[in-house]
C-alpha positions in Angstrom: 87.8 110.4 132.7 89.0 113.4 130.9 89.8 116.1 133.8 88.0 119.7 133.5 90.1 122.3 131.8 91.8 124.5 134.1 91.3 128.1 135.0 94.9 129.7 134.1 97.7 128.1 132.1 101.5 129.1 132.7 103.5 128.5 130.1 107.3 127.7 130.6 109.1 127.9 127.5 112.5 127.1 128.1 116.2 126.1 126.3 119.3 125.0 128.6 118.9 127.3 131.1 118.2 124.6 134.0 120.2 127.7 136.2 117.2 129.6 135.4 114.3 127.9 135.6 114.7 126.0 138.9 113.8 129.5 140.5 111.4 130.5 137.7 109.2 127.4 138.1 109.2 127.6 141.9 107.6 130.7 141.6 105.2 129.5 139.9 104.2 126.3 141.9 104.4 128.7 145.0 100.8 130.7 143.6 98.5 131.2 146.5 95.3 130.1 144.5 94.6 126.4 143.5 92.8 126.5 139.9 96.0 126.2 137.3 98.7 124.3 135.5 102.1 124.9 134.4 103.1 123.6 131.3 107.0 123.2 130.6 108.1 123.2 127.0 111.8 122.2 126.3 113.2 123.1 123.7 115.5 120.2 122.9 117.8 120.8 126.0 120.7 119.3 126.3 121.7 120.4 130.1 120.1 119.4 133.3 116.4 120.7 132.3 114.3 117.5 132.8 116.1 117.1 136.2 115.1 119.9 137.3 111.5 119.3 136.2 110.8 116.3 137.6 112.9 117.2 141.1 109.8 120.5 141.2 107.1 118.8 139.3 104.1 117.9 141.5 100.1 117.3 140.1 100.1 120.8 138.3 103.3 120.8 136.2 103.2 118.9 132.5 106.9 118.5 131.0 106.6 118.4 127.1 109.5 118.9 124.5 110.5 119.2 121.0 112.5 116.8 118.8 114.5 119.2 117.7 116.1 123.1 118.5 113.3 125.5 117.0 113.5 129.2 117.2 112.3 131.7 119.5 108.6 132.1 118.8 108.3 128.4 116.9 109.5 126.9 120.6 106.5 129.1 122.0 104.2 128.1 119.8 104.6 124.9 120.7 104.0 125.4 124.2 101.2 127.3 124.6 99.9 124.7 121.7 99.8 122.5 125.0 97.8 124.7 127.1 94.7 123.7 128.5 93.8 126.8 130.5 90.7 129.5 130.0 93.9 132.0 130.3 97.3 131.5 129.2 100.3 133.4 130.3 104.0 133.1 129.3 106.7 132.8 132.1 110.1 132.9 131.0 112.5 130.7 132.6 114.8 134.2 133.7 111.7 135.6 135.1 109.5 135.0 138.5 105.7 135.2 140.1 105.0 137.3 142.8 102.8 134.3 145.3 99.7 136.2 144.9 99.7 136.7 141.0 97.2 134.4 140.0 94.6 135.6 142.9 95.4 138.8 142.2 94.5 138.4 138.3 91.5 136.4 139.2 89.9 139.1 141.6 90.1 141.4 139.0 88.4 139.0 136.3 86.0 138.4 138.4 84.9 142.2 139.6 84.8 143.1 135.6 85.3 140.1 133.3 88.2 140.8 130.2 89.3 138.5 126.9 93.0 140.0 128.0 94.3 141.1 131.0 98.2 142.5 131.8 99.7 143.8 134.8 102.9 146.1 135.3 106.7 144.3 136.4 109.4 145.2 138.7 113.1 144.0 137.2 115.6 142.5 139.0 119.3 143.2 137.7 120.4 139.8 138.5 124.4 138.8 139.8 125.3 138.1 136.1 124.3 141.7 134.2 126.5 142.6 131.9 126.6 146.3 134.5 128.5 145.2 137.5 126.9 147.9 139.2 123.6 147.5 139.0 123.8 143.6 140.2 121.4 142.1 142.8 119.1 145.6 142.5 115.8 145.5 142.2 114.0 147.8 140.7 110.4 148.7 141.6 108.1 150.9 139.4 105.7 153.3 140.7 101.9 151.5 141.1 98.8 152.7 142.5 97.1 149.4 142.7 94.4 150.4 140.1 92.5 147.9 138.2 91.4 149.9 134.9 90.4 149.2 130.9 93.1 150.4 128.9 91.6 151.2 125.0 93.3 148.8 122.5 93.6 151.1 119.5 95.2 153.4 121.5 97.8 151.2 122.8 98.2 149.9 119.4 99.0 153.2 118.2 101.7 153.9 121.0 103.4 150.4 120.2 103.9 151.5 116.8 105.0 154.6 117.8 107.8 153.2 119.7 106.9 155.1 122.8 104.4 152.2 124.8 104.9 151.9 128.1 106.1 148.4 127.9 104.4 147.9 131.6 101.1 148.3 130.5 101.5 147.0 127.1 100.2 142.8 126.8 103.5 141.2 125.8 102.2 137.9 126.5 105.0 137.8 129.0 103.0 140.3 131.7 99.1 139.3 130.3 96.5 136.4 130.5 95.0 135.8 127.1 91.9 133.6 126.6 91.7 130.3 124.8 88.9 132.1 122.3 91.3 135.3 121.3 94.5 132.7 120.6 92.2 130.6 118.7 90.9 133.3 117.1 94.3 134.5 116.0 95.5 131.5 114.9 92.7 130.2 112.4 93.5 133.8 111.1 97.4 133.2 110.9 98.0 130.0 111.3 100.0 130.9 115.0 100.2 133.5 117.7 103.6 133.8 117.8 105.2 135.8 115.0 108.9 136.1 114.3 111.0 137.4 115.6 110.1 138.5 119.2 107.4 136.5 120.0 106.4 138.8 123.0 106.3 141.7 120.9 104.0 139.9 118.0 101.7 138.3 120.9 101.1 142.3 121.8 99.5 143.4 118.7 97.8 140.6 117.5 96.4 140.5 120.7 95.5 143.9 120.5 93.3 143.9 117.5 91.2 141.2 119.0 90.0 143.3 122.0 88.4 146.7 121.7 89.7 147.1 125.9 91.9 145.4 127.8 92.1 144.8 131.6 95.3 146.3 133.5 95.9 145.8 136.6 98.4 148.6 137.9 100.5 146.3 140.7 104.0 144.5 139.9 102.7 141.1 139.9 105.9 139.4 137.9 109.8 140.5 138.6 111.6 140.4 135.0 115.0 138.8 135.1 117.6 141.0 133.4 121.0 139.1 133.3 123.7 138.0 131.1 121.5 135.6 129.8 118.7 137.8 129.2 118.2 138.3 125.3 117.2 141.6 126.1 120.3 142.5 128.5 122.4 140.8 125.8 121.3 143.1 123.2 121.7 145.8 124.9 124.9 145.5 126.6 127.6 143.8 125.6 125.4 140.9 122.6 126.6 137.7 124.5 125.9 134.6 123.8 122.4 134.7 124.0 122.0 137.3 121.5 124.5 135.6 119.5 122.3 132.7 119.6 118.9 134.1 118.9 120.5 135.3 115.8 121.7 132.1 115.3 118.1 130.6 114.8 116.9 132.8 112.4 120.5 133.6 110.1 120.9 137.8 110.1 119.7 138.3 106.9 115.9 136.6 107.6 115.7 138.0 111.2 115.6 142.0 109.2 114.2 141.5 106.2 111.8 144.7 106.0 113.5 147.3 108.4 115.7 150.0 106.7 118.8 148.8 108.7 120.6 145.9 109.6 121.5 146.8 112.7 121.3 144.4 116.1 119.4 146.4 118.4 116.4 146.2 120.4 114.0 148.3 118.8 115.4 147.2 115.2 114.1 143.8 116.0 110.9 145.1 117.5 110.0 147.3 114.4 110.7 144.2 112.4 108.2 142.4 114.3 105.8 145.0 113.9 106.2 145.1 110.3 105.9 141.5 110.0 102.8 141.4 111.7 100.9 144.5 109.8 102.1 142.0 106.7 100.3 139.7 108.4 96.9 140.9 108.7 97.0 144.5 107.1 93.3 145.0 107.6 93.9 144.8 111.4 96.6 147.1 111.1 95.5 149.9 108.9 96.3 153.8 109.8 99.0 152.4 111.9 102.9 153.8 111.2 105.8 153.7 112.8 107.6 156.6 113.8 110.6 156.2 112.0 111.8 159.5 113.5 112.2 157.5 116.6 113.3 154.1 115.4 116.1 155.9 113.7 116.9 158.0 117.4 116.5 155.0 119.1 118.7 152.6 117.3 121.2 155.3 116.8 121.5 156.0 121.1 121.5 151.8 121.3 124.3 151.5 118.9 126.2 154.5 121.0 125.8 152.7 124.5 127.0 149.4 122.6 130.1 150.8 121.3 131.7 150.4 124.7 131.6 147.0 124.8 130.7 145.7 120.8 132.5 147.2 117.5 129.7 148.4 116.2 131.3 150.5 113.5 130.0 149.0 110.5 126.4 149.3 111.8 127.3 153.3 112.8 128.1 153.5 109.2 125.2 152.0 107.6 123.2 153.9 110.3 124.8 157.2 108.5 124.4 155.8 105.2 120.7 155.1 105.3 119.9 158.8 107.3 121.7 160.2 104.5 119.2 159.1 102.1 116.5 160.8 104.0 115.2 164.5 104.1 117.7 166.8 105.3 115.4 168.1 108.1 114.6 164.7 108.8 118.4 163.3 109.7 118.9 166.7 111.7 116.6 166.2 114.1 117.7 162.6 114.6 121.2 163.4 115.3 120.1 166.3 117.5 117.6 164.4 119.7 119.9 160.8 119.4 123.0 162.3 120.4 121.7 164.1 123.5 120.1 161.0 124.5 123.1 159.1 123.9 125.6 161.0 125.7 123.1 160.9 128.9 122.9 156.8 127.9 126.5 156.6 128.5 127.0 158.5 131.2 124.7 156.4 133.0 127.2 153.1 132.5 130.0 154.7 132.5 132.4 154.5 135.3 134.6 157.5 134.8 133.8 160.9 136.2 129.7 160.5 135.2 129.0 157.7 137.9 131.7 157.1 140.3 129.9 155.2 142.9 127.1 152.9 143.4 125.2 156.0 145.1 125.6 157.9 142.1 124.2 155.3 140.0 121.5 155.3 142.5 121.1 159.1 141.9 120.9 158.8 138.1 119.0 156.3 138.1 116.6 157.7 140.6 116.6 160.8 138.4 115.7 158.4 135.5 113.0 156.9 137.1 111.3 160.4 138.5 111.0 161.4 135.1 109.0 158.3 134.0 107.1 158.4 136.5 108.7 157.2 139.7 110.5 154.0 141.1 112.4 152.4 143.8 115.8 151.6 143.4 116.6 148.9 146.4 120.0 146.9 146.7 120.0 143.6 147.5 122.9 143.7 150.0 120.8 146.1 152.1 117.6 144.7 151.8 118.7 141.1 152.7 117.9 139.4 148.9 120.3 137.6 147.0 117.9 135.6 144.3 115.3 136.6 142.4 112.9 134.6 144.2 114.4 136.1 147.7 113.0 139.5 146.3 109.9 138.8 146.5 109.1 139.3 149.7 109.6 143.0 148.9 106.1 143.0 146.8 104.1 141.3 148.9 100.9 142.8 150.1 
């Protein structure tokens, strides 16, 4: 007899990080609320991965796995094509579920029903950022605990103005999506998962299916941020996991519409973006990016990079392509970037700007008063060493 489809689906995609996804998987068999399945997707590992799986797997857990290495948001694809949940959700294998996540999510579908749902994320700088200082930290936004609907054309509009909160935003990676908005997506596409940040692409499809979406203003997932972390890669020091996202795509494909060529976060967001208004321009239509700020941001990226990456090639082509814009245009871009970047640096740096740990704490406290508030709590004090030992700090 065929079983009854589940309530929630978390989906595991994951490549030889068997390191990683011990923890991350854990945390997700650990949920305080019975009605779910995991499904982990590897893609084509060649480490320890199914060990680990079957050591942790129990009745929930189902192991499937490519015949071959696929990119990014092809290996996601996949996966959540194995979903049998009303909701899906993607866990990364550097991330980890707070114990209550799933009852949490499910109160809150239950006191006012939603086709999406997303919920804000601490970070925890894990032992192997590329910033030696800000190791075993965990960082803890500002939350109220409020359940409210957030307006999907607005938060369409702040995406693509490159100034989301990414906390509140449906990446996929911090949101449920129902069965009926992926299938609708897909007999419209032909996926969910665009090229090439899958997380970013799941946002505003997503987005256009919903008028509102459900947010739920409590950290109920801590982000991983290491030196495996695509993310952290990118933006610090483009290891070998940036190295090897690139790797799946070939440069040229991965920015084929942006202006630059550039390897920085937001250049591969805006390519996303781009992509995806391609994609399905009706759903997109009025909607701009505010190249004023992609050209800011990727400029104060490259900056912090150049500390640990020759990026003088890029910091060229960055000049050359400003050049061919408006005077007044590039003007203000140098003088918003370079204020930006100089504070950027400062930050990392560990000259005269940041000479201890406390004032990294300070900046970054500063930092975070200005967005809105955070905690800022060290490991060594607080008694965590993982990022499954921090959770305790989130628990009700």
């Amino acid at each position: 007899m065929r079983q009854a489809a589940p309530r929630f689906s978390i989906v595991m995609p994951t490549r030889n990080r068997a390191h990683l996804l011990r923890e991350a998987l854990q945390s997700a068999l650990e949920q305080r609320y019975d009605d779910f399945e995991v499904v982990v997707s590897d893609n084509a590992s060649d480490d320890d991965t199914p060990r680990i799986v079957r050591e942790l797997a129990n009745d929930r857990v189902r192991a499937v796995r490519t015949d071959r290495v696929l990119p990014m948001p092809d290996s996601w694809e996949f996966a959540l094509g194995h979903a049998r949940g009303e909701y899906a959700t993607v866990l990364c294998d550097d991330d980890a579920l707070v114990p209550q996540f799933l009852s949490e999510v499910e109160r809150a579908l239950a006191a006012q029903p939603s086709f999406l749902v997303s919920w804000t994320h601490a970070t925890y700088f894990s032992r192997s950022h590329p910033v030696a200082r800000w190791r075993n930290q965990l960082a803890i936004p500002s939350h109220g605990g409020s359940i409210v609907m957030m307006d999907s054309r607005a938060s369409l509009r702040a995406l693509f103005g490159l100034r989301g909160d990414p906390g509140k935003l449906p990446r996929m990676l911090n949101s449920c999506c129902h069965r009926d908005v992926v299938a609708g997506i897909r007999a419209r596409l032909g996926r969910f998962f665009l090229a090439p940040n899958p997380d970013t692409a799941a946002c505003a499809v997503s987005l256009t299916a919903v008028d509102q979406y459900l947010y739920l203003d409590k950290p109920l997932l801590i982000g991983g941020a290491g030196g495996e972390s695509i993310g952290a890669s990118t933006t610090y020091n483009r290891s070998a996991a940036t190295l090897n996202f690139l790797a799946e795509f070939g440069l040229e494909r991965v920015f084929a519409h942006v202006p630059l060529g550039v390897v920085t976060v937001t250049n591969s967001i805006v390519e996303t973006l781009l992509r995806t208004r391609r994609a399905m321009p009706e759903r997109f239509e009025g909607l701009e990016i505010d190249w004023l700020r992609y050209f800011e941001d990727c400029y104060v990226e490259l900056a912090a990079l150049a500390a640990a990456v020759d990026v003088a090639a890029e910091r060229r082509e960055l000049r050359r392509v400003l050049g061919e814009r408006p005077v007044g245009f590039r003007a203000r871009v140098y003088w918003r970037a370079v204020r930006r970047a100089a504070a950027r640096v400062a930050l990392r740096a560990s000259g005269a700007a940041i000479r201890s740990v406390a004032g990294l704490d300070r900046a970054l406290g500063a930092a975070a008063r200005r967005r809105g508030g955070a905690r800022l709590i060290r490991g060594d004090e607080a008694g965590f060493w993982s990022i499954l030992e921090c959770r305790k700090l989130l628990e009700p």
